[in-house]
N, C-alpha and C positions, 0 to 999 in steps of 0.2 A: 474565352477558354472555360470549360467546366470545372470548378472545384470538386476533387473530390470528396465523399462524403466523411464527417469525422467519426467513425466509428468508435467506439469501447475499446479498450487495450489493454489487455495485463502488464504486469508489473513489467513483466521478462520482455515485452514486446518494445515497452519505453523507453527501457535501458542496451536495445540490443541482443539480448543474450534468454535462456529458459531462465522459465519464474523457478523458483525458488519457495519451499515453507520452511516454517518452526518446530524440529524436530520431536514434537511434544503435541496432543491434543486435551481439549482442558473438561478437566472432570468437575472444578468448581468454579464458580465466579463470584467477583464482590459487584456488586452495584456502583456504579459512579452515578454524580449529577452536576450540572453546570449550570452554576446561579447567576443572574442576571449581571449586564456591566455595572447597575447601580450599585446593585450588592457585593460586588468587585471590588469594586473603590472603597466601600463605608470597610472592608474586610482588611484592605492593605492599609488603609490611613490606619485603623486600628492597630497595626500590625506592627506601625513606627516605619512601614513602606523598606520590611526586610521579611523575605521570604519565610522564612525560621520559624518568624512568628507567626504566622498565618494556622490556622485550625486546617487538620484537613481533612474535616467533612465540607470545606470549602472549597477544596482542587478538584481540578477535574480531571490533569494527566498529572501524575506529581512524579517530576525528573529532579526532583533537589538531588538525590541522593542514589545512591546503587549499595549502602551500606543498611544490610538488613532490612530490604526492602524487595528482596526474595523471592519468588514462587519455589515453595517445596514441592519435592514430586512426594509420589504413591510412596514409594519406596522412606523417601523420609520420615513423612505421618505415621506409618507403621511402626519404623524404629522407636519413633519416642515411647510405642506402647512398651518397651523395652527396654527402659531407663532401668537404672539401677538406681534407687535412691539410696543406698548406704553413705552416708557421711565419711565413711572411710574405705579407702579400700575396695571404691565401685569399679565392677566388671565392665561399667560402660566407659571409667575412663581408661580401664586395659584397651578397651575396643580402640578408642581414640588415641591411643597413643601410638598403635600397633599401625594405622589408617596412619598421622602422620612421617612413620619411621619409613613406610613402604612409600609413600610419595616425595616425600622432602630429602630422606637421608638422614635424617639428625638423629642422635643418641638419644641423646635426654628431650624427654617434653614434658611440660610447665603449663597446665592448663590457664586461663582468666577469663575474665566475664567479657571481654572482647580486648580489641588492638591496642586500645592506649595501655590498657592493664599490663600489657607487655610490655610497649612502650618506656613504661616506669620503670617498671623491676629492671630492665637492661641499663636504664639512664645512672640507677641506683647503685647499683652492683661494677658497672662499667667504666663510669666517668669519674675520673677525680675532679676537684674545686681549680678552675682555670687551664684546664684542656681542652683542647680544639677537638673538634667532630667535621670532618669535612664530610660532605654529601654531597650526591647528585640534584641539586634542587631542594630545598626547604617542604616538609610538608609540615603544616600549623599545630597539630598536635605533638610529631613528635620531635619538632624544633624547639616547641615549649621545655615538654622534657627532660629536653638535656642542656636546655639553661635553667629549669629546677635545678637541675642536680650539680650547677654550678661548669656549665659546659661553654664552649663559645661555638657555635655555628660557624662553619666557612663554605662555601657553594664552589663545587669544584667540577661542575656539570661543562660539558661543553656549549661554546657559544652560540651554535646553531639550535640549541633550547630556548634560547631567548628569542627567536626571531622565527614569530608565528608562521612566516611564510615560506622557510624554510623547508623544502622536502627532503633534506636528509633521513634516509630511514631509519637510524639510531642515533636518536636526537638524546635519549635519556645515559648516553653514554659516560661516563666518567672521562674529564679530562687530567690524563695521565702526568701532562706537564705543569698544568695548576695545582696538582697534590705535590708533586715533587717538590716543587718551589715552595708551597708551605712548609715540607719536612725540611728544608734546607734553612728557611728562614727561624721556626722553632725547635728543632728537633723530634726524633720516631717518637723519644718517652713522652713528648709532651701531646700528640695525638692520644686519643683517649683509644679509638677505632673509626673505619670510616663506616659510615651507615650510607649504606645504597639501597637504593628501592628499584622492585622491578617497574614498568612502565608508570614511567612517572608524571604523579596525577597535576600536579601544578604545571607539567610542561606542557599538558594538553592528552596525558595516558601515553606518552611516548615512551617504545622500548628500549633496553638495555643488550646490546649484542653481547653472543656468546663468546665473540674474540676479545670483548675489551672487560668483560669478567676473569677470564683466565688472563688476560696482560696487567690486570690490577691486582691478583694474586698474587703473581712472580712479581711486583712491585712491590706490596707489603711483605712479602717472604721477606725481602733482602732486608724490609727493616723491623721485623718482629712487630707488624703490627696487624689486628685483625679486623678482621671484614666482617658483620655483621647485617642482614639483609629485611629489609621491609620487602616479605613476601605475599601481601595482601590481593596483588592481582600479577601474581608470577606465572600463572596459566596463561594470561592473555599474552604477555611476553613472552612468553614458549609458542606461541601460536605466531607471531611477529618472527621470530627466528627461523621457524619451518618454513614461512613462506620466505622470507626475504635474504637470508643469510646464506652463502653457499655453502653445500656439503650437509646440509639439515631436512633436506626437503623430503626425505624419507625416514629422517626418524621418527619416532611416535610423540606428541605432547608429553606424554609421563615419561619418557628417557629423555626429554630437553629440560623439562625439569627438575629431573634428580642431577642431572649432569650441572646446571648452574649453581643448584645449591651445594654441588663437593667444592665450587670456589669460596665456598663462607665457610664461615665458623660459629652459623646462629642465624638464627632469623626469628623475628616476629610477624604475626599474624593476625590481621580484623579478620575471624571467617565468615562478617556480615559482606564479603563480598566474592570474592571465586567460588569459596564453598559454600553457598546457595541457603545458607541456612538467617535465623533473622537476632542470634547473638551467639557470644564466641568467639573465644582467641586462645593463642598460646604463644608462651614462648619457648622455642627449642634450642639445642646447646651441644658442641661436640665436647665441650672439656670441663671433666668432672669436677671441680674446682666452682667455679663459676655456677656450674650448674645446680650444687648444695645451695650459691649462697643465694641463688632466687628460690629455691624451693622454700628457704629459710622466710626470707621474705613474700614470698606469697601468701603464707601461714597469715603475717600480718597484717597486711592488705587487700588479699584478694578474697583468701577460703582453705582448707585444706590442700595440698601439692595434690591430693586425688580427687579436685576436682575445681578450684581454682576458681571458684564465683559460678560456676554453671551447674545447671543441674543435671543431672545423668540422664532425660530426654533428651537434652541439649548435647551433650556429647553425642550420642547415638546417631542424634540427624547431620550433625557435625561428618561423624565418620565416613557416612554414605554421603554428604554431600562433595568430601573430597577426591570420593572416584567417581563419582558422576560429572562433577568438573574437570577431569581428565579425560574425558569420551570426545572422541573428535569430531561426533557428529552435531554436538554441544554446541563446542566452541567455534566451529566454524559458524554456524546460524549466531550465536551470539556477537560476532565481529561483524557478520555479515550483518544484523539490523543496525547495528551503529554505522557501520558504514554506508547503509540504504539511505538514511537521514541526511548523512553528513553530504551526500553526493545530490542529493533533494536540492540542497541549498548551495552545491557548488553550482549546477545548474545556473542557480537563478542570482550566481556573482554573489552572494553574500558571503562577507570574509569572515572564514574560520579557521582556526589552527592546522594547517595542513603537515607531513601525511595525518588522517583521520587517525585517531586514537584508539584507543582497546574499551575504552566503557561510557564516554561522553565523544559528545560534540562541543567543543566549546568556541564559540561564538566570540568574534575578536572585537572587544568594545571598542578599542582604540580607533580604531577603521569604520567600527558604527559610525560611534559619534565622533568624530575629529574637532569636531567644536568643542566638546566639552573638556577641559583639564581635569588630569586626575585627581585634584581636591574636591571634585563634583562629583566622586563616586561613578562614570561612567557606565563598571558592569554592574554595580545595584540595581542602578537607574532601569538598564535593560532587563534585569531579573524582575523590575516591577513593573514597567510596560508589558512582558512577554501575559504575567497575571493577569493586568485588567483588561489585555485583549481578548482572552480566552482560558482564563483560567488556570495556564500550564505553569508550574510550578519550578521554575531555573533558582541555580543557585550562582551567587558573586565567588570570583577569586579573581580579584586583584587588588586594592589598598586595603580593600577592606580585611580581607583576610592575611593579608602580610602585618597587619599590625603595627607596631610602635618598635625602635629600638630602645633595651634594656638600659640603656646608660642615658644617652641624650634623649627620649620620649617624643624623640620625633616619629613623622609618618615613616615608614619603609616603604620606598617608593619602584613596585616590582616593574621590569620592562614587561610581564603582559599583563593585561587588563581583561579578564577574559569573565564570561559568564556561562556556567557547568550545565550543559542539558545532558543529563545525566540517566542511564540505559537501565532501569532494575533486568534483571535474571528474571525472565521466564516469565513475565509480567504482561507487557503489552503484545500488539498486533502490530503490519505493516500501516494498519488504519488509523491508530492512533500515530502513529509515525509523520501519515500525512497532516494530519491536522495541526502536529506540534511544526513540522514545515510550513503550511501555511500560516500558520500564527506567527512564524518568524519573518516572514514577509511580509506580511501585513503590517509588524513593528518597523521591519526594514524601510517602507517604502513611507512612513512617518517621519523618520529619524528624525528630523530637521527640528519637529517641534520640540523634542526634549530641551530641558532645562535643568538636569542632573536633579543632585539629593543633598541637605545637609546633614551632620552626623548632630542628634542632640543630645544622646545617652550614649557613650561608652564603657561597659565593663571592664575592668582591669584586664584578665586574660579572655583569651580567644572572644574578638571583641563581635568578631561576626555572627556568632551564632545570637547575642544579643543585644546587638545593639541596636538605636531606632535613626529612623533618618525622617528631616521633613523636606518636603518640594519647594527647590528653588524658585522665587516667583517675580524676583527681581530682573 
């Protein structure tokens, strides 16, 4: 019988369906370069074999992060030439404040130099000494937080979070009868607030439906307690609801959004990620009260309440990046290249966090390496193989980043293990997509050799961003 011949094929043709682009065409570019496997190696052994540490004019696709790591458009460059630098009383943080009132809903806005900046003032002003914070899932900085501030973390996430292979589509949900049963066990006064994040980033970017926002409203009603929101990639979450939720499928991104945020009473904001810009945060506030006393404290910490550690460029490109992250021709292409990746590799059976998330792909170490135990560092290990394969630059989230418990200094030992290839905004092509795919198989189809990582340097807090690990050789 004749084989046919294997011709060329577009994207669209591979998968089925019309190609698809990126609703953007690029007016500047940065130069990459990819250095040899020798100088790979000499770069990560340097590095203490943690991504973090690596220089990077040494990456060659760098997915650590999706936090200020950006393509601004035309429109933003421009704004900064429009900064107001007045120390007090700048027009461009009117601009920005007016930009978050008309997207979010909230009263009051509280500029900072980005998310944790908020993070703080809220843990500060919020938490008394020995009250609980239940959340959807732990995220590392702003779990820190609010054990600064003398807080206790509780994970009131549902169980389908934890279990990578789970296709529930609101996996980031809050479970309603896990909170209940804490208030029952400590009492409403002794919750400090619950902090919910929209698609949440340690579950794998999974979203928060809009039925179990409003069922956890009318649950804190009854007990006078309030809701408080990590709204750092609450677009992409609004964009999860449109498609997947009934009775949402025609509304617009900016009305799913403003509609989730009337179930809070605040939210904080990294705008190093939905809103497109490369630093930047605030925190917002419906109750006047509250809202004095971070401004009070921002003064101390951050910079003036008008302008909060940024500077009035910074605002400006802020402003315009929060409606242009509302555009839905945006956010569909930006769900759609993470999900191009993620479906790359479903393909080819490598286990990932399924449903595919809002801003990474994360890569299930567990299932990588099933040899390795989690005192071997599994998804480091992967974030430094992915390196000296090709260059590409993943980040760890699992022991590593869970860190130590505050009392016993033991490991906190998270059920996923996962390693963050992680999407910047407006950054790459479908081209680099394939090659960070192929790099993943090419580690995949190794696995066996690995031999994890030891940890030799620990810093006290958030130990991932610093610490070093050397290869197990035993």
């Amino acid at each position: 019988m004749e084989m046919e011949p294997d011709f060329p094929r577009t994207m669209g043709q591979q998968f089925g369906r019309r190609s698809w682009a990126e609703p953007w065409k690029i007016k500047t570019v940065e130069p990459l370069r990819i250095i040899s496997r020798a100088e790979r190696a000499a770069a990560l052994k340097a590095a203490g074999y943690n991504t973090f540490l690596l220089r990077s004019e040494d990456v060659y696709i760098d997915l650590l992060t999706d936090s200020g790591t950006n393509a601004m458009s035309d429109r933003q460059w421009a704004a900064l030439m429009m900064g107001d630098e007045a120390y007090a009383g700048s027009r461009s943080f009117y601009r920005l404040e007016a930009a978050v009132q008309q997207a979010y809903g909230y009263r009051h806005v509280i500029p900072t130099h980005q998310g944790r900046g908020a993070e703080h003032l809220i843990s500060r002003i919020a938490i008394q000494p020995g009250q609980y914070v239940p959340g959807n899932m732990y995220f590392t900085t702003t779990r820190l937080h609010q054990e600064l501030a003398g807080g206790i973390f509780v994970d009131v996430i549902i169980d389908e979070a934890h279990d990578p292979q789970s296709q529930y589509p609101f996996k980031g949900n809050v479970d309603l009868d896990k909170l209940q049963t804490l208030i029952n066990q400590v009492g409403a006064k002794q919750i400090a607030y619950v902090s919910l994040a929209g698609t949440v980033n340690m579950a794998g970017g999974q979203p928060v439906s809009m039925a179990n926002v409003r069922a956890l409203r009318e649950l804190c009603d009854r007990y006078g307690i309030r809701i408080f929101l990590d709204a750092t990639r609450l677009v992409e979450n609004a964009f999860f609801i449109k498609e997947r939720e009934p009775g949402y499928a025609n509304h617009t991104i900016a009305e799913i959004v403003r509609e989730f945020c009337s179930y809070t009473d605040g939210a904080w904001m990294s705008a190093k990620k939905d809103s497109l810009v490369n630093i930047g945060g605030w925190l917002a506030l419906n109750d006047d009260q509250l809202a004095d006393e971070a401004r009070n404290l921002v003064v101390v910490y951050e910079g003036l309440h008008t302008y909060g550690g940024m500077a009035g460029r910074d605002m400006e490109a802020l402003a315009v990046g929060i409606e242009e992250s509302l555009q839905e021709d945006y956010i569909r292409a930006r769900i759609g290249q993470v999900r191009y990746l993620g479906e790359l590799l479903l393909d080819w059976n490598i286990p990932i966090v399924v449903p595919i998330g809002g801003h990474a792909i994360f890569l299930d170490a567990r299932r990588f390496y099933p040899h390795l135990p989690q005192d071997l560092f599994p998804a480091q290990t992967l974030a430094a193989e992915l390196y000296l394969d090709s260059g590409v630059r993943a980040m760890e989230r699992g022991i590593a980043s869970a860190g130590r418990d505050p009392k016993t200094g033991q490991h906190h030992y998270p059920k996923l293990e996962l390693t963050r290839l992680t999407i910047p905004r407006r950054v790459y092509t479908q081209a680099h997509m394939d090659v960070v795919a192929e790099s993943v198989k090419s580690v995949y189809d190794q696995r066996e050799r690995a031999r994890g990582l030891r940890m030799v340097y620990e810093p006290r807090y958030l130990r991932f961003f610093q610490a070093r690990f050397e290869p197990v050789t035993e």
